[in-house]
C-alpha positions in Angstrom: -112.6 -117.8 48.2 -114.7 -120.7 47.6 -113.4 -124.3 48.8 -114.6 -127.5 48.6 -115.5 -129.6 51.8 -117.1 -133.5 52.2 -116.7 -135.6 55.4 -116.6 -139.7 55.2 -116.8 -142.4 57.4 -115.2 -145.5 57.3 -114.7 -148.9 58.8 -113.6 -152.8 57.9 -115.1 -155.5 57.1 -119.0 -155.9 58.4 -120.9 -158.3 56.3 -124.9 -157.4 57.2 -128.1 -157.8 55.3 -131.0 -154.9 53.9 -132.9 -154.9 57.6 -129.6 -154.0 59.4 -128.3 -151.6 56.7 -131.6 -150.3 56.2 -131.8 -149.3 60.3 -128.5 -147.8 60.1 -129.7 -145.7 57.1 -132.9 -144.3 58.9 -131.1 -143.4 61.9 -128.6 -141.3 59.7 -131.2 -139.4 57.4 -132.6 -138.8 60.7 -129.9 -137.8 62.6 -128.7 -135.5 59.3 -132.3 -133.9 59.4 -131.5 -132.3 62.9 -128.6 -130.6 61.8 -129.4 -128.1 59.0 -132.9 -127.6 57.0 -131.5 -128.2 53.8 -131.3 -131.8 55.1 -135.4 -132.0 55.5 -136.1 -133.7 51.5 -134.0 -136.3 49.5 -134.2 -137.5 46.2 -132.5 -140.5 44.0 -129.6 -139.8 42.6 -130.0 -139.3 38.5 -127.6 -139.0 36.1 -130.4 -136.3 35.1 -131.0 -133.1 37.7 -134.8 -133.5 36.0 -135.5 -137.1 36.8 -133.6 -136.7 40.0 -136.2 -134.2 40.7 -138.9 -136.8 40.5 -137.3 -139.6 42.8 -137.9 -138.1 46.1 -138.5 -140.4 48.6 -139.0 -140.8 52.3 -135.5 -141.9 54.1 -137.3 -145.0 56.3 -136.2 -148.2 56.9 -139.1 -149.5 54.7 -138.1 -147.3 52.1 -134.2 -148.3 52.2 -135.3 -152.0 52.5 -137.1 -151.5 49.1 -134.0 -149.5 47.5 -131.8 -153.0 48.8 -133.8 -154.6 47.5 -133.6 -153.8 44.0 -130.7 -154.8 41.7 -129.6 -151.7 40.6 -128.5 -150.6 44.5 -126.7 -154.0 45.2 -123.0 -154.4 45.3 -122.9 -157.8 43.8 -122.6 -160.5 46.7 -121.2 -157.8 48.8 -123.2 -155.4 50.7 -125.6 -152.2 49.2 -124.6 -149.2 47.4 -127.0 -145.8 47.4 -126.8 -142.5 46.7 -128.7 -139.4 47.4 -129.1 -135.4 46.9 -131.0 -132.9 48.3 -132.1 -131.5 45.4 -130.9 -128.2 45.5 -129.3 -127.1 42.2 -127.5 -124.5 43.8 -123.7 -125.2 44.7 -124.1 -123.1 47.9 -126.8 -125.3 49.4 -127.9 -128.4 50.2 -125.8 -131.6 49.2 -125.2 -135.2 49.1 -124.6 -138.4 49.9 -123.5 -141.8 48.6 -122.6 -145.1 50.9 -121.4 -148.5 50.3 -122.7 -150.8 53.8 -122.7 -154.5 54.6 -119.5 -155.6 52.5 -117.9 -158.9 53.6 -114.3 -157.5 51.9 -111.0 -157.5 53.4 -108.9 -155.0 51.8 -111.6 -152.4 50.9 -114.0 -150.4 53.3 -117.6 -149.7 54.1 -117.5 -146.0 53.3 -120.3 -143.1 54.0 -119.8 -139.9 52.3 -121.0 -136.7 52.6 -120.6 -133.8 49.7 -121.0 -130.1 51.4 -122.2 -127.2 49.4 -119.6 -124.5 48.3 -120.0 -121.6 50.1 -117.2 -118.3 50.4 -115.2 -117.9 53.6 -117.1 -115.4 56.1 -120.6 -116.3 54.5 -121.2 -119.6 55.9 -124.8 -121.3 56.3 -123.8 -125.1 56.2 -119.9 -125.0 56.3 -120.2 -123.9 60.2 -118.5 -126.0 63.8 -122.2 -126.7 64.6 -123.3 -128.6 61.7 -120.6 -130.4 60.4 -120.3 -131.2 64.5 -123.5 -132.9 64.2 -123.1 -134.5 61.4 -119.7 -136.0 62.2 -122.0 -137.3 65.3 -124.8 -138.4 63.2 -122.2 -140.7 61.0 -120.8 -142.4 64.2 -124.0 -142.7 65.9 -125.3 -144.3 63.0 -123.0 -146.4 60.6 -120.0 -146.9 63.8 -117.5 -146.4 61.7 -113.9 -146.8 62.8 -112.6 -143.4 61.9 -114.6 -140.4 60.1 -113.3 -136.9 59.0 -115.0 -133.7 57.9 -112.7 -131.2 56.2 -111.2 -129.5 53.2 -110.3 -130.9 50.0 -106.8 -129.1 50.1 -106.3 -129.8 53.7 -107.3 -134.0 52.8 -104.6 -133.6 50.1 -101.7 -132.5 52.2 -102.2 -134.5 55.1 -103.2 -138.0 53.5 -99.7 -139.1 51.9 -102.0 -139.9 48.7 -104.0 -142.6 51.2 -107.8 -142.8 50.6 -108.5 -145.3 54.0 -106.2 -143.2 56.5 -105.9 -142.4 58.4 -105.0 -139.3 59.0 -106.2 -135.6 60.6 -109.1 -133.1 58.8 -111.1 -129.9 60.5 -112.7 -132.7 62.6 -111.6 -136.2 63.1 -113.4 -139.4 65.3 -111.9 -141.9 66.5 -114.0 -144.8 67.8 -113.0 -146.4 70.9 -111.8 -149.8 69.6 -108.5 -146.9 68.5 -107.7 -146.2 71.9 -107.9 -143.2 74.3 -107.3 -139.4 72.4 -105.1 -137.3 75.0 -105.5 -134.1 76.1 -104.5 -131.6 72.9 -103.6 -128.1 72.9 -105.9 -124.9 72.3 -107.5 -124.8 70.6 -108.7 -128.3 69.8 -111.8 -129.7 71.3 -111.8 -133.2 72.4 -115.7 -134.4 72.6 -117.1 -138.0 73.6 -119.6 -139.3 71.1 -121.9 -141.4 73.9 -120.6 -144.6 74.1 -119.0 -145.4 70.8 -115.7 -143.1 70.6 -114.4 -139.5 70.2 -114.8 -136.6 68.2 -111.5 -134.0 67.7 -112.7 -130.7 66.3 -109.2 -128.2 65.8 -110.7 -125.0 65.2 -113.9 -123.5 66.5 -113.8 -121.6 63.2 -114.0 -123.3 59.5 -110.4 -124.9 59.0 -109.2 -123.7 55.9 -106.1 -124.9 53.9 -105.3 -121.3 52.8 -104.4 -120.3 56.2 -101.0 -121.3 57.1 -101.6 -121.5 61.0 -104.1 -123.6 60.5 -102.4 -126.6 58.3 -99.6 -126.1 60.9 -101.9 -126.8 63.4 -103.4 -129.9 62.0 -100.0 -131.2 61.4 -98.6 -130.8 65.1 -101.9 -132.5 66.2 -101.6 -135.4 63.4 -98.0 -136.1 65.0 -99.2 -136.4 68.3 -102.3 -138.5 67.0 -99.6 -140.8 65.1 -97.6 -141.1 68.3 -100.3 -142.6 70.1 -101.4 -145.2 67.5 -104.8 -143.6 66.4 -103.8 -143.4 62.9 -103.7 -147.5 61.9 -105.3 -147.7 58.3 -108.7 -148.9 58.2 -108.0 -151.8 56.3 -104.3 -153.1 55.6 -103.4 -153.5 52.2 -103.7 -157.0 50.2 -100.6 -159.5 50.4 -98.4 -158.9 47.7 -98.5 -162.6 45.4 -95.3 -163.0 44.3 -94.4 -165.5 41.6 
């Protein structure tokens, strides 16, 4: 059974300009590169796999300061949109990534996104604790985000309540500090500091999957204990309602 997995980070509002943006995006294609091979080359995304293939490019702040600098990967007044792939055409490797930084809005977030390949239960080569472990840490370490998940696309749909900002619980969860302390959970969730800038909560040593009953029951009890302790607050809060 093949299932579909991406992680995201995502915090408030952080106005910043191409140099700082373009630091935080070489640290993260760094980072990324340490954690699986298939992470090693990138490319432009393309609305053509062929052109795509032609737009590789080194991920260094010189180069993202060059991307930010052109029109085509600038949110309007508000912060820098990219995207990249890996350029494997293969669904069961390699991957992507798209990220909106520097935006100055209130009621939307900066998000970082990460799309894994599909790969079948048992014959894992990206979809393992290790990876997705470091790049969950690569995310934080990088764009300090205020909560980031890696997990499941069934698992995101029955824990969310239909909310695309959270927050809520996936195979692993961080919570930076500004959220507050995580407590001690039950076996056999991990609880892991990420340096100095908050905590990573990783359920299941093994690859959570929504198909297995115990372990959407799992993430559930650990969501309400989460909840009870006030690490769930939405990332942003929702625009005033104008009334007439």
């Amino acid at each position: 059974m093949s299932e579909s997995y991406g992680a995201g980070a995502y915090w408030g509002r952080r106005p910043e300009g191409a140099e700082a943006c373009a630091r935080r995006a070489e640290t993260f294609f760094r980072l990324l590169a340490e954690c699986h091979p298939s992470y090693a080359r990138w490319y432009e995304k393309n609305n053509s796999t062929r052109n795509a293939l032609q737009l590789g490019f080194a991920p260094t702040r010189e180069t993202f300061v060059e991307f930010f600098g052109r029109k085509k990967y600038q949110s309007g007044n508000d912060g820098f949109r990219f995207g990249a792939w890996t350029g494997h055409v293969e669904q069961d490797q390699g991957g992507a990534i798209t990220f909106h930084c520097g935006s100055k809005a209130e009621f939307s977030s900066n998000v970082v996104r990460v799309q894994f390949p599909h790969e079948e239960l048992g014959h894992e080569r990206m979809l393992t604790a290790s990876v997705l472990a470091g790049v969950m840490r690569a995310m934080a370490v990088a764009w300090e985000p205020d909560w980031a998940l890696a997990t499941a696309d069934g698992l995101w749909e029955q824990l969310s309540g239909g909310s695309r900002i959270g927050c809520f619980l996936g195979w692993m969860t961080y919570f930076s500090r500004a959220r507050g302390e995580v407590p001690v959970l039950p076996a056999p969730v991990r609880v892991e500091p990420v340096g100095d800038k908050g905590t990573l909560v990783i359920l299941t040593p093994e690859r959570l999957s929504p198909s297995n009953p115990e372990h959407v029951a799992l993430a559930w009890s650990v969501q309400k204990l989460l909840d009870e302790r006030g690490l769930l607050k939405r990332v942003v809060e929702r625009p005033p309602v104008v009334r007439p």
